[in-house]
N, C-alpha and C positions, 0 to 999 in steps of 0.2 A: 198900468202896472209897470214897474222896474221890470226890463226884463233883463235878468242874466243867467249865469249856465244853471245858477243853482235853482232858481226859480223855476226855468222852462223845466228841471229832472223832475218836479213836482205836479205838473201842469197833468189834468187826468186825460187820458186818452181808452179810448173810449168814451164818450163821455156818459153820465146816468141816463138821462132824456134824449138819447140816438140822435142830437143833431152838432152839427158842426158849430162850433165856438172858438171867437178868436182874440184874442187876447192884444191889445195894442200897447206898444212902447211907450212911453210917458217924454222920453226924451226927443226920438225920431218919430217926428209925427207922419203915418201912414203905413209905417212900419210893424207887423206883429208878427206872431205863430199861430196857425188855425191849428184845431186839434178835430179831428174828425170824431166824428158822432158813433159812427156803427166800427172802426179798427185802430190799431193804435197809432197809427199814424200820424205824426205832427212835422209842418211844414213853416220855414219862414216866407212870409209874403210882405208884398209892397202894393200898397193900394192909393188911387189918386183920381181925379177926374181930370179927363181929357175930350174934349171938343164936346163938352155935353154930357160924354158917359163915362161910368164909375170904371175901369180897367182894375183887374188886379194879377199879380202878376208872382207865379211862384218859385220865389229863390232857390228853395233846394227843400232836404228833409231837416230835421234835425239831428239825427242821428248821422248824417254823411258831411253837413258843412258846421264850421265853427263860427259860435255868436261874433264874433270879431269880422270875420268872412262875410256873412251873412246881413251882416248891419252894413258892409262896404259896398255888395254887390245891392241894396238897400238904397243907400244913399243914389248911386250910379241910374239904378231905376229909376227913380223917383226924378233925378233931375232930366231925365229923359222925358218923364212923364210930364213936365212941368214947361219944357221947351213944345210942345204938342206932339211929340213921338210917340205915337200911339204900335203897342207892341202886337197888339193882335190884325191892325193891319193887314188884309192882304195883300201880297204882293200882284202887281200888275201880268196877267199873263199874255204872252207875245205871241201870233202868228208867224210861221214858218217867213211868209212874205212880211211883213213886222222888224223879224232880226234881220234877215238880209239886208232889207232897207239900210237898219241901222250900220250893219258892217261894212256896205258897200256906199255909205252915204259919206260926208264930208270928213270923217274921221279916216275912210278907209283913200287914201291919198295916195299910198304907194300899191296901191293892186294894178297889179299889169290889166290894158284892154281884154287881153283874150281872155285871163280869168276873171272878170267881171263878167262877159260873156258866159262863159261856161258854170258860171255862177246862178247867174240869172236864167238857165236852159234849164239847169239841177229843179230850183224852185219851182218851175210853171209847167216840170212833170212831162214833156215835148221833148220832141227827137231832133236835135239843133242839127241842120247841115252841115256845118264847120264847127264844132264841138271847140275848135282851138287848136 
């Protein structure tokens, strides 16, 4: 379907048969408004596959962003999605010894001896003799 503002003000929410339906753009493909099944809630989304699986991904309501907005922030998804950025990804999480590493590793270039020390004493939870 075409979708613009005057279409999506027509789009039933609720819908009759209590299940979520969603409506795709003709123009941006991946692009639609789901309208939920059991309240009136209707949302723009961007849908694509990424490394295998379907990701979708919710812009906003319709009621808070504007179809103009909404098709931009749209597009930006999508080409995220298409590069393999996958948005539900989790992130990577770090051990205590993990970051230090990292801060104290080849980036950290200007840390004085003593506070690399007293760095490394903090981490390993030990009562350093010479603290620094």
């Amino acid at each position: 379907m075409h979708l613009t503002q005057r279409a999506i003000a027509k789009l039933a929410a609720p819908t009759v048969d209590g299940r979520q339906t969603i409506y795709w753009d003709d123009e941006l493909r991946g692009f639609g408004v789901q309208c939920s099944g059991k309240t009136n809630q209707r949302v723009y989304i961007a849908q694509r596959d990424v490394n295998g699986r379907t990701r979708r991904i919710t812009l906003g309501t319709v009621s808070g962003l504007a179809l103009d907005a909404a098709r931009r922030r749209a597009e930006d998804a999508l080409d995220d999605l298409r590069r393999g950025v996958d948005p539900k990804q989790k992130a990577k999480t770090y051990t205590l010894q993990e970051a230090l590493d990292g801060y104290l590793g080849p980036k950290g270039k200007n840390i004085r001896p003593s506070d690399r020390q007293a760095w490394r004493c903090i981490a390993s939870w030990s009562v350093c003799s010479n603290p620094g």
